[in-house]
N, C-alpha and C positions, 0 to 999 in steps of 0.2 A: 264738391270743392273745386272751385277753376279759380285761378290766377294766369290771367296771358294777354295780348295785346290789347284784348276789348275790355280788360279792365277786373276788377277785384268781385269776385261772389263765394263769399268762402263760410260755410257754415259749420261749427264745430264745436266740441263741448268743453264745460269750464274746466274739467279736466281731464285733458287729454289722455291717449294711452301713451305713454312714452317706454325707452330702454331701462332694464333693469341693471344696469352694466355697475357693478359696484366700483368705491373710491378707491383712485391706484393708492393714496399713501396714506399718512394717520391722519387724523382729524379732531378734535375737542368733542368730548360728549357734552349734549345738552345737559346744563343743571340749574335750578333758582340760583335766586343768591344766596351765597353762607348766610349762619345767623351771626352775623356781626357785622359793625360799623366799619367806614372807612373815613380817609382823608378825604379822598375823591371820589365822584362817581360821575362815568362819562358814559351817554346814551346815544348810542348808535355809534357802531363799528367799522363805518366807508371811511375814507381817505381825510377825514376831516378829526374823525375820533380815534381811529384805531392810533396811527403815530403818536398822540396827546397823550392817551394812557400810556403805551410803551415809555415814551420820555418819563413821564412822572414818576413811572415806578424806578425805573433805572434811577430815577435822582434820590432813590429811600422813602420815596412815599406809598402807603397803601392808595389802591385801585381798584376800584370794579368798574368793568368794563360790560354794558350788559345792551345785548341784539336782541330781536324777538324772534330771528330766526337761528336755524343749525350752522354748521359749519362744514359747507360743504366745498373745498378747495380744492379738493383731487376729484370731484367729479370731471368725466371725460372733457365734458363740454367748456365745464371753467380752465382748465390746464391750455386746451388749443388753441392759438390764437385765431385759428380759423372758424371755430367753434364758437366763434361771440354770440352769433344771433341765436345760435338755437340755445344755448346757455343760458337769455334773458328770457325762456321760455319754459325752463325747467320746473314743473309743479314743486318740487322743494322750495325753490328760490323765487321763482316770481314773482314778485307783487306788480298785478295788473291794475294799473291806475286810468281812469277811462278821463281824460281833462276836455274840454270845450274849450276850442278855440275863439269862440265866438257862445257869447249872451242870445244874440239875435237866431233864433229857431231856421229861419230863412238859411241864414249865412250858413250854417251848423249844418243844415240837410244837404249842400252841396258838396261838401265831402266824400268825392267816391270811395274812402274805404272808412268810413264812418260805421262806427260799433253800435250792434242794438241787440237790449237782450229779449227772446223772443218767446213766446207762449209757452213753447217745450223748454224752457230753462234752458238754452245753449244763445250761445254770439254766434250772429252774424253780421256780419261785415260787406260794405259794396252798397249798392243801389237800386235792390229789390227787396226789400224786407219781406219776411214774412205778414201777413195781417196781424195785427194787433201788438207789435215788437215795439218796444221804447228804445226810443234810442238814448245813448250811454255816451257815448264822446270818443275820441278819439283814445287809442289803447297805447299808454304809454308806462313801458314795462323800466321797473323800478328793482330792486336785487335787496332781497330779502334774507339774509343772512350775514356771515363775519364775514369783514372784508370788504359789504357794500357794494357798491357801482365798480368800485376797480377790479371788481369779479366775474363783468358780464359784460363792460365795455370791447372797444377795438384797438384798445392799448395805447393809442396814440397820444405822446409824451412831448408835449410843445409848450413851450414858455410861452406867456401872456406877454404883451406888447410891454413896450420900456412905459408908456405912460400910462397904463394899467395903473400901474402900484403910484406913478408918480402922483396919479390925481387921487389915490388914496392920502398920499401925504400930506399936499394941500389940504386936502376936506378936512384932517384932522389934525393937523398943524406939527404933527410927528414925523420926524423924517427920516425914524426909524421904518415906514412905510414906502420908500425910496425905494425903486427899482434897483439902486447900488445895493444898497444893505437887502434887499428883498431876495437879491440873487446870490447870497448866503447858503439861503436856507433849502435850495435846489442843490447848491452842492453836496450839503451834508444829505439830502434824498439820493442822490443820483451815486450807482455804481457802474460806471461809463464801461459799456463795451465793445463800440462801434470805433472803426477809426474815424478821427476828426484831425482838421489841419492845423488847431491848435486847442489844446487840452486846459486852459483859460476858462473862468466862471463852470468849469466842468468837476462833479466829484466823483472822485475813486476808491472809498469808502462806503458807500450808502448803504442803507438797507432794500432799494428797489434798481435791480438789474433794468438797464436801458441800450436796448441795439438795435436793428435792423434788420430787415429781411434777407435772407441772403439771396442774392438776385437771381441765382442762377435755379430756384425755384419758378421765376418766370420764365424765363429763356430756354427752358425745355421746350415751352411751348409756343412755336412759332406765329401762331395767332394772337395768342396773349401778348409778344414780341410787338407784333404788327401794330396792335390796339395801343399800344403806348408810343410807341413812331411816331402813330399819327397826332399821337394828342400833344407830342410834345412838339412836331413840324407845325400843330396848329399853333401854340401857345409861342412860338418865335424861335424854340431851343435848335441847334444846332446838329442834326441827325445825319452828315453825311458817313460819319464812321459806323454807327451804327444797321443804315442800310446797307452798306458794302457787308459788314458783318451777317448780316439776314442771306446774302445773296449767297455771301461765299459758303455761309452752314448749309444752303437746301443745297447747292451742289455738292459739297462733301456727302453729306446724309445720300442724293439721288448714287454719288460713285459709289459708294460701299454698298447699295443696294439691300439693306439689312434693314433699314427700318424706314418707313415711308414719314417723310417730315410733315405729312398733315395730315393725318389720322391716327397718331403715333409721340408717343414723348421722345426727345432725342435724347439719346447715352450726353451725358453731360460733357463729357470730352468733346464730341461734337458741336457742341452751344455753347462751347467754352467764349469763341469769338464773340459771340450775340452778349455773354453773359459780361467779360471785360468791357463790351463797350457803352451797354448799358449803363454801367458799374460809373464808366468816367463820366457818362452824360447824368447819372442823377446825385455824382458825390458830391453833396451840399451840406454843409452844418445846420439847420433849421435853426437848434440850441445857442450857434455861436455868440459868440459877447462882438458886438462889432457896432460901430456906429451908421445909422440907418438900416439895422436888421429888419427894422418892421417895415418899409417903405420899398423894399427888394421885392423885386418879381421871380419867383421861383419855381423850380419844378424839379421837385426831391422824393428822395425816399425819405417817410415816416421814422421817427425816433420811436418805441413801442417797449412798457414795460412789460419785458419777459430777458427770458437769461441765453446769450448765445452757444451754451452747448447742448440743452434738451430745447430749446426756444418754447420752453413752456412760462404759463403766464407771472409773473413776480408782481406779487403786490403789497398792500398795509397787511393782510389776511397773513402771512407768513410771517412776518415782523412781531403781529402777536403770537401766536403759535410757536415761534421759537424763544419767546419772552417768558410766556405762559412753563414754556415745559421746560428751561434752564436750571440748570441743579449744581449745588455749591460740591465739592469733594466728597462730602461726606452724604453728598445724595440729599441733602433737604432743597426744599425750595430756594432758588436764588435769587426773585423778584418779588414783593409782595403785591401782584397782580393775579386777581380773579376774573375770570368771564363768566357771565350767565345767559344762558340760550336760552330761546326757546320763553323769554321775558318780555312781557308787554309793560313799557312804563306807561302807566295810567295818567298819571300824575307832580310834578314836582311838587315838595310841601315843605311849609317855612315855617318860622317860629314864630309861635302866637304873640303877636304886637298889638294886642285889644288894649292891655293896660300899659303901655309905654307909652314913650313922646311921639305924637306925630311927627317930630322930623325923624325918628327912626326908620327907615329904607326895612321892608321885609328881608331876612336872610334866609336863603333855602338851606335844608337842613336834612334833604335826602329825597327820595322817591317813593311812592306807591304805586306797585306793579302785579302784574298777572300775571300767574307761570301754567306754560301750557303749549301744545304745538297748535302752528295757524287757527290762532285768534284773530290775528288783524284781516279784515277782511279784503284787502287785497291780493290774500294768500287764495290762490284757487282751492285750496283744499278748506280753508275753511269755512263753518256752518254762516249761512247768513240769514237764519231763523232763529238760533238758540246762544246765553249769553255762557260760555264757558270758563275755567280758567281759577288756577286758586292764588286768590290773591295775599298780596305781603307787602311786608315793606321795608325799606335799610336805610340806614343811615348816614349822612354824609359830615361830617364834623371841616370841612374846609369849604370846598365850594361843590356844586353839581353843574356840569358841563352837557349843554344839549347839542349832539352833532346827530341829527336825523334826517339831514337834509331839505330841501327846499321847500317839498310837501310836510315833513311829519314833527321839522321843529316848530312849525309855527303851531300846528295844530296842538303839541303838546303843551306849549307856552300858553296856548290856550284853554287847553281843560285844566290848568294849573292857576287859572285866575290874572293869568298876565294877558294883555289883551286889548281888542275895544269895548268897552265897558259895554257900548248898548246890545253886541253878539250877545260877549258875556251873559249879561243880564235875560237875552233871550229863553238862553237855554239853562238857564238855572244855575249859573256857575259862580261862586261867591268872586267878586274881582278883591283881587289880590292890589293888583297896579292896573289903573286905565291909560295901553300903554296902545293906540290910535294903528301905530303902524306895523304890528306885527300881521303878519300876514297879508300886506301891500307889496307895491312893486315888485312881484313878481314878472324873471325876464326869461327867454329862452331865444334860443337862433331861429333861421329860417332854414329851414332846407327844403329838398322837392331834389325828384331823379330824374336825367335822360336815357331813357332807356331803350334797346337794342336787340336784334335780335341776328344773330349769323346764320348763314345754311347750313354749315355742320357744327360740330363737337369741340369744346376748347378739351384739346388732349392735360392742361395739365390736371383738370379733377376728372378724366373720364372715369377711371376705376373709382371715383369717394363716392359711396353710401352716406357718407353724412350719420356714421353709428346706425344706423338703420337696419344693418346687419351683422352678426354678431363677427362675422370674419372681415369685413373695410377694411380693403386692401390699404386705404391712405393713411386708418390707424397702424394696421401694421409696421407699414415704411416708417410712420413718424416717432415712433416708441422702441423701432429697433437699437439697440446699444450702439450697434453697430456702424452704424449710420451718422454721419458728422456736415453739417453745412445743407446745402442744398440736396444731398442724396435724402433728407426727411422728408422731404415732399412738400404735397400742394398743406397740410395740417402744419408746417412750421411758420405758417404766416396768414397774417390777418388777410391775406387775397388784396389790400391794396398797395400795389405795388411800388404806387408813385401817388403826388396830391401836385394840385398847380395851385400856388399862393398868388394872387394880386391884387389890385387897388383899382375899386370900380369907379366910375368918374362921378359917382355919389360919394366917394370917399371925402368929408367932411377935415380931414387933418393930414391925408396924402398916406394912408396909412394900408396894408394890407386889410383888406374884411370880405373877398371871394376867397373860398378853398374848395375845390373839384377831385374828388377821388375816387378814381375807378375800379371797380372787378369785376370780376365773372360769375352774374350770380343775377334775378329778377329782385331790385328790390323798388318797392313803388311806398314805401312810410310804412308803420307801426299799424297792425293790426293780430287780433288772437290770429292765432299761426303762421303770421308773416314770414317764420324763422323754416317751416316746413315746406314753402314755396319759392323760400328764393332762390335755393340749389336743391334739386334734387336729385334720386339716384339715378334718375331716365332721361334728364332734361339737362343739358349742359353747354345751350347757344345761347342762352340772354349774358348781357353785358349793364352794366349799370354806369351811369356816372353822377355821382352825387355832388351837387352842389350849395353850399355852406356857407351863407350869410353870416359874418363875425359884426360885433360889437351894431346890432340890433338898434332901434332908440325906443323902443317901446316899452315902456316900465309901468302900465295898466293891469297888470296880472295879480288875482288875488287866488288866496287859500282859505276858504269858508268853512266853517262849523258843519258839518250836517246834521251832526245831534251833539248831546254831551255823552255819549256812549262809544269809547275811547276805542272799541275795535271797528265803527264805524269810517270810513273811508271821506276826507272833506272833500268836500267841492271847490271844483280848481279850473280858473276861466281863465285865461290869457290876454283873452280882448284884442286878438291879432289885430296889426297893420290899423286900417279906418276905423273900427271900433274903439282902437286905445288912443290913436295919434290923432293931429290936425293932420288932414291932407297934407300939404308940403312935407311936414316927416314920415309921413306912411310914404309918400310916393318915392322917397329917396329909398325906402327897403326893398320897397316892389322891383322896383325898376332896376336895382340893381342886382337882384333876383334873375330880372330878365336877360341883365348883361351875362350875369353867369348859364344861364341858359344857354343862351348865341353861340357861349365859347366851348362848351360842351359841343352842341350840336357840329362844329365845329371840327372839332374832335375827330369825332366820326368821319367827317368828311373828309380829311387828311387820310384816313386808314390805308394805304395797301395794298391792292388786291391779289394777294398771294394764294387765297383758300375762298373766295366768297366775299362779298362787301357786306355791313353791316344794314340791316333795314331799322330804321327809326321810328320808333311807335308811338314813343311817351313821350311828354306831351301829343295825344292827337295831332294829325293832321291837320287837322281844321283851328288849331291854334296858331296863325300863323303873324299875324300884325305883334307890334310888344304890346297893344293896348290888349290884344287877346292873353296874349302872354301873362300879361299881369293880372287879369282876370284868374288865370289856371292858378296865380300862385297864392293871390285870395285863398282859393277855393282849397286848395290841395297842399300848403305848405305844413309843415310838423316841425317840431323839434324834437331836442331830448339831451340838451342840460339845463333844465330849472335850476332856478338860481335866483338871489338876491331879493327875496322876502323876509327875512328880518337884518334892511338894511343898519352896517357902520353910517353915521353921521353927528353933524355939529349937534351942538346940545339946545341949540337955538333953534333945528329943525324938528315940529314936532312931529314928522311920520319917523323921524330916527330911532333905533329900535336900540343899537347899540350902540358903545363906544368905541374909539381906538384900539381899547384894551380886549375887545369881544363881550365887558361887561352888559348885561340885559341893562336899562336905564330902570330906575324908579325902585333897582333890586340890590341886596348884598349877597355873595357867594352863588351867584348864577351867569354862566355865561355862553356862548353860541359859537362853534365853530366847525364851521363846513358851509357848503357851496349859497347858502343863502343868508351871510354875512356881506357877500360885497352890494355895493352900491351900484354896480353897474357889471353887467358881465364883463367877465372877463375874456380876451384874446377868442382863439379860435375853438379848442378843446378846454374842459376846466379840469380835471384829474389832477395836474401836476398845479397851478394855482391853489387848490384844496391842500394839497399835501405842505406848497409851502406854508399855507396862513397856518396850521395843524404845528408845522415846527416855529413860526414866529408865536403863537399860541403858547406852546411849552416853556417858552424862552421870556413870556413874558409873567405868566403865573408862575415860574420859578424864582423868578427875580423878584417877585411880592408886588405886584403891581393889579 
């Protein structure tokens, strides 16, 4: 296994050995579903379902709420927000989806960290395969249990641009869809607990804890200090307080002569300076309600769902779990909401309309599902020879609600008989509705890393293990009671410290779509064990800066059938850049790709030189014109928020999937909500987007619509 400047060669098996380190707190036991009916039944448990059933039950209606994975929340890895990547790698949890960015074979094989699985049954990854290895696609890890994606993500909690939802409105002529009214439903999500300059469009009630890093986890480490200096002297910000602060701590730290400030974390009293001034240079509202928020050039700390006294992760996952296990005085159940884990829905199924009026619309009338652990085969653990699992099925007497996200609602809508007739038809599936666009316009970001390497150690993670040993000194610090604010360590934060928002001079409406966010860590995109080479316990000079292509135009992406055998994994092409766009729109993505490149590279070159300069690897050397530039991002770019395949549209559109209301068209009592309902991705991150449409969702099936 090598990961280092010359690039990605990493071979290793579908299932790892990983830590045995059991769950800090309780969790839901896997169970089928009762034998009984419900009102509702909402499938898949991420940020799109979980809120929906919580709402429903609290309003007195029955719910089943059913995932096909466990409920894994207190694993180590889902609680720290530092612990993201290796979390989406956790055999429990992962579902490893291998997608093609490209149709064309050519395009596909220049992917240096492109997945292939190989003669001895194991992935490898990089630009030597073994003989006879098929390649798989690119490895994009998906969160297979309760709670979804808001369980493996990097927590980052950002409102989608004001014309997001606006152009929702339009499309559907509801202006209930109005970024006014849309910014609602953030408030009833958000439990604010970060300070802001004015607490406006902000909620302080919610069920998902929202705050920031405490800085002075950076500012221990006077490198890590440096690395954001420079980025922000590159980016135009204002740094004179903050380097006299740098100046004035290494002399304090050199007089005291007790701790050497660059091999060494400094006592926080020492970095106190560094840590205040940090503190004024990046206190920005991202959230704020303000006129031209999206059009701002910024350079902020991260908003991040987790809670500011243990800064462990707060997400939907908790929201049901305390829903779930609520008890009236007398000790009975206080919600009528079930979960069932460890459930593959197979199927949705409707009432037989052989003998009715053809203008009758099918009504779904419940689920047909498989109970069992890792069935779905994106579960590394399970069989991909043998068909297991005992099936059943329950009943839904209102509506059935599919939130599976991007990849697995379409595909379900599909083995359901909703769909393009002629798939359908392929693979034996009785069509229900011939419904053309389920499974179309799929979109995701661009992104691609600059990446770095120092001549020594960033001291703030040099003690983290990364759980790798059973005594991590980082876990220790971050779990102690004891401990409040910055004293938790390098584990009380997602490791990026700051993000630089702007508008690239592709920007088609003057709008932010570059976001750049750094840490200490090699990450070069998604591959099987990318999460165990980007920090390790020996290696702690790489630097990353990742750069993030928002509001994309490429809506070419599809989610394909591969069988009608429901634990089967579909095929999912993207059609990046040239293969989805005419040139003139691919080249405004590319290119602006590149601008965020420049201003990375950039970055760097502001640095420092307090301990060493950074050396810059990724992109090669030899990529140096923007016309090579954009070549690399062809080649090398990734995402990872899928989204918006079974889009909201006019009823006059026939690739429109659904309604205003999330109704599936052509159906009654079926509807879709999560991240591949919108028409167009949303802003820069989608989690908090999800959550609101999840509460606009509650708000509108409660009202009868």
């Amino acid at each position: 296994m090598n990961v280092d400047r010359n690039g990605i060669d990493v071979l290793i098996d579908r299932v790892p050995v990983q830590n045995k380190f059991p769950q800090t707190g309780p969790t839901l036991k896997p169970a089928p579903p009762p034998k009984k009916e419900y009102e509702y039944i909402v499938v898949g448990s991420g940020p799109g379902g979980s809120p929906l059933a919580v709402n429903l039950a609290k309003a007195g209606h029955s719910v089943l709420l059913i995932d096909a994975g466990g409920d894994y929340g207190h694993l180590r890895e889902v609680e720290s927000p530092a612990l993201a990547n290796p979390s989406s790698e956790r055999n429990e949890v992962s579902w490893g989806f291998f997608t093609r960015h490209y149709e064309n074979e050519t395009m596909l094989l220049k992917d240096r960290k492109l997945t292939y699985w190989t003669p001895s049954g194991q992935y490898y990854s990089g630009v030597n395969p073994p003989e006879g290895s098929t390649p798989l696609g690119t490895f994009y890890p998906r969160y297979g249990g309760l709670g979804g994606c808001s369980e493996h993500n990097a927590l980052v909690s950002i409102l989608p641009s004001k014309n997001d939802f606006d152009f929702l409105a339009e499309l559907t002529g509801d202006e209930s869809w109005n970024n006014d009214n849309m910014r609602k439903y953030f408030e009833k999500i958000e439990h604010l607990e970060y300070p802001v300059a004015s607490k406006e469009g902000h909620g302080s009630d919610g069920y998902i804890d929202i705050t920031v890093d405490p800085v002075g986890v950076a500012t221990q480490d006077i490198k890590l200090t440096a690395a954001l200096l420079g980025a922000a002297k590159a980016f135009g910000v204002e740094t004179d307080a903050l380097y006299a602060a740098v100046n004035s701590t290494i002399a304090t730290a050199n007089a005291r002569g007790t701790v050497d400030p660059f091999s060494e974390l400094l006592p926080l009293d020492v970095s106190k300076p560094m840590a205040d001034a940090l503190n004024s240079m990046l206190f920005q509202d991202i959230n704020l309600v303000t006129e031209g928020r999206d059009k701002k050039k910024l350079f902020a700390q991260l908003p991040m769902h987790m809670d500011n006294l243990h800064y462990r992760r707060s997400s939907p996952r908790d929201y049901v779990y305390d829903t779930v296990t609520a008890k009236n005085k007398d000790g009975s159940k206080k919600y009528k909401l079930d979960v069932a884990l460890n459930t593959l829905v197979t199927k949705v199924t409707f009432d037989d309309i052989k003998n009715k009026s053809k203008c009758t619309k099918p009504k779904a009338n419940g689920v047909d599902y498989l109970y069992g652990q890792s069935l779905y085969r994106a579960d590394p653990r399970s069989s991909l020879t043998e068909d297991t699992g005992v099936p059943g099925h329950v009943k839904a007497t209102k509506e059935v609600i599919v939130a599976g996200g991007a990849f697995n609602s379409p595909q379900i809508l599909k083995l359901s008989g909703v769909g393009p007739k002629e798939e359908l038809e392929k693979f034996g599936i009785p069509v229900v509705v011939d419904l053309p666009g389920v499974g179309e316009n799929l979109q995701d970001r661009l992104e691609v890393s600059v990446n770095a390497n120092y001549p020594t150690n960033f001291t703030r993670i040099l003690d983290c293990t990364y759980l790798a040993t059973e005594d991590d000194p980082c876990w220790a610090q971050y779990v102690n009671p004891n401990n409040k604010g910055a004293a938790k360590g390098a584990y009380a934060s997602n490791q990026v410290f700051a993000g630089a928002f702007w508008t690239s001079k592709y920007s088609e409406d003057g709008e932010q779509d570059l976001w750049i966010g750094g840490f200490p860590a090699l990450f070069t995109g998604f591959y099987p064990g990318y999460s165990a080479n980007a920090a390790t316990a020996d290696n702690k000079t790489w630097w990353s800066w990742l750069v993030l292509k928002a509001h994309t135009h490429n809506n070419a992406g599809t989610v394909k059938l591969a069988s009608a055998n429901p634990r089967d994994v579909p095929i999912i092409t993207f059609h990046t850049l040239y293969e989805g766009l005419p040139k003139e729109e691919a080249d405004k993505d590319a290119y602006a790709m590149v601008e965020g490149i420049r201003m990375a590279q950039k970055f760097y070159e502001e640095v420092p030189d307090i301990d060493g300069l950074p050396d810059v690897f990724w992109p090669p050397k030899e990529y140096q014109t923007d016309e090579q530039l954009k070549e690399w991002v062809e080649e090398e770019a990734w995402g990872h928020h899928a989204s918006c395949s079974n889009k909201i549209g006019k009823s006059s559109d026939p690739m429109a999937v659904l309604d205003g209301n999330f109704k599936v068209r052509g159906t009654r009592g079926l509807r879709v909500v999560d991240a591949s309902v919108f028409p167009k991705i949303p802003g820069t991150f989608v989690v908090v987007p999800i959550m609101m449409i999840s509460e606009k969702a509650s708000e509108v099936i409660l009202s009868g619509h």
